[in-house]
C-alpha positions in Angstrom: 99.4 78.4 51.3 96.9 77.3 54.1 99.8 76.5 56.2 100.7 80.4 55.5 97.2 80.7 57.0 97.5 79.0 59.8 101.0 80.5 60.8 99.7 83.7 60.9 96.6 83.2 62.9 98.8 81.5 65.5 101.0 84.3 65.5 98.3 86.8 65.8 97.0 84.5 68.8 100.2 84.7 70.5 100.4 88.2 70.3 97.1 89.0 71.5 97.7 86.3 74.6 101.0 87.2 75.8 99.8 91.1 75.4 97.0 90.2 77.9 99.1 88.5 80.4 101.6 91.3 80.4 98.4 93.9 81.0 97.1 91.7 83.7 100.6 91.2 85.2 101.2 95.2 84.9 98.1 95.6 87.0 99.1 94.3 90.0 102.3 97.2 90.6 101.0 99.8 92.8 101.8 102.9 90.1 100.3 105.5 92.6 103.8 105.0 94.1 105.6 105.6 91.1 103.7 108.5 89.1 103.3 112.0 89.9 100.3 112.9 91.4 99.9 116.4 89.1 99.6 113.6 85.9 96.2 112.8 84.4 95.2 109.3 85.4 94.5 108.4 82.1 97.8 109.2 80.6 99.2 106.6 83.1 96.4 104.2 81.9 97.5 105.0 78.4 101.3 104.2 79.6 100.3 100.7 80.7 98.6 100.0 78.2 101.6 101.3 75.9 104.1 98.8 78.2 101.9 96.1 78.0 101.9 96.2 74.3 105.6 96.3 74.4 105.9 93.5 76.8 103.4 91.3 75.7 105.0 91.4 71.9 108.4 90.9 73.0 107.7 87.9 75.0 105.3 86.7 71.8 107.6 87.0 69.2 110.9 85.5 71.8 108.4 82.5 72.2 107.8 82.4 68.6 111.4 82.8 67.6 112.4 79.9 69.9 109.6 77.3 68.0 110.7 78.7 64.7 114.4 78.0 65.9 113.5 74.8 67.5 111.4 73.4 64.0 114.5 74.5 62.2 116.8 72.6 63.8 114.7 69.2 63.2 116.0 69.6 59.5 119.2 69.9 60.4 119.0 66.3 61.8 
């Protein structure tokens, strides 16, 4: 049970990490290129923040998949 526990608060770490270094990484594309100028600003805030959530739990649960995989495969030996 408290390895249940402890599973899920490194997931929820993960998550919250990799979603932070896909925001910060989104930050540095120059959107005023890429948007229309008649759109609110803060829609195309929102629509980082949106593919950063994306991104960042994508990457998170790939990374998590992989240990899962790679802790699996230890019992196979």
């Amino acid at each position: 049970m408290q390895n249940l526990g402890i599973n899920a608060i490194f997931t929820l770490v993960s998550h919250v990490v990799f979603i932070w270094l896909s925001f910060n990484c989104l930050q540095v594309i120059d959107w005023k290129k890429i948007y229309n100028k008649t759109v609110n600003p803060r829609m195309l805030q929102l629509l980082i923040a949106f593919l950063a959530v994306a991104l960042g739990y994508t990457v998170s649960s790939f990374f998590l998949n992989i240990i899962s995989v790679s802790q699996n495969l230890t019992l196979l030996f």
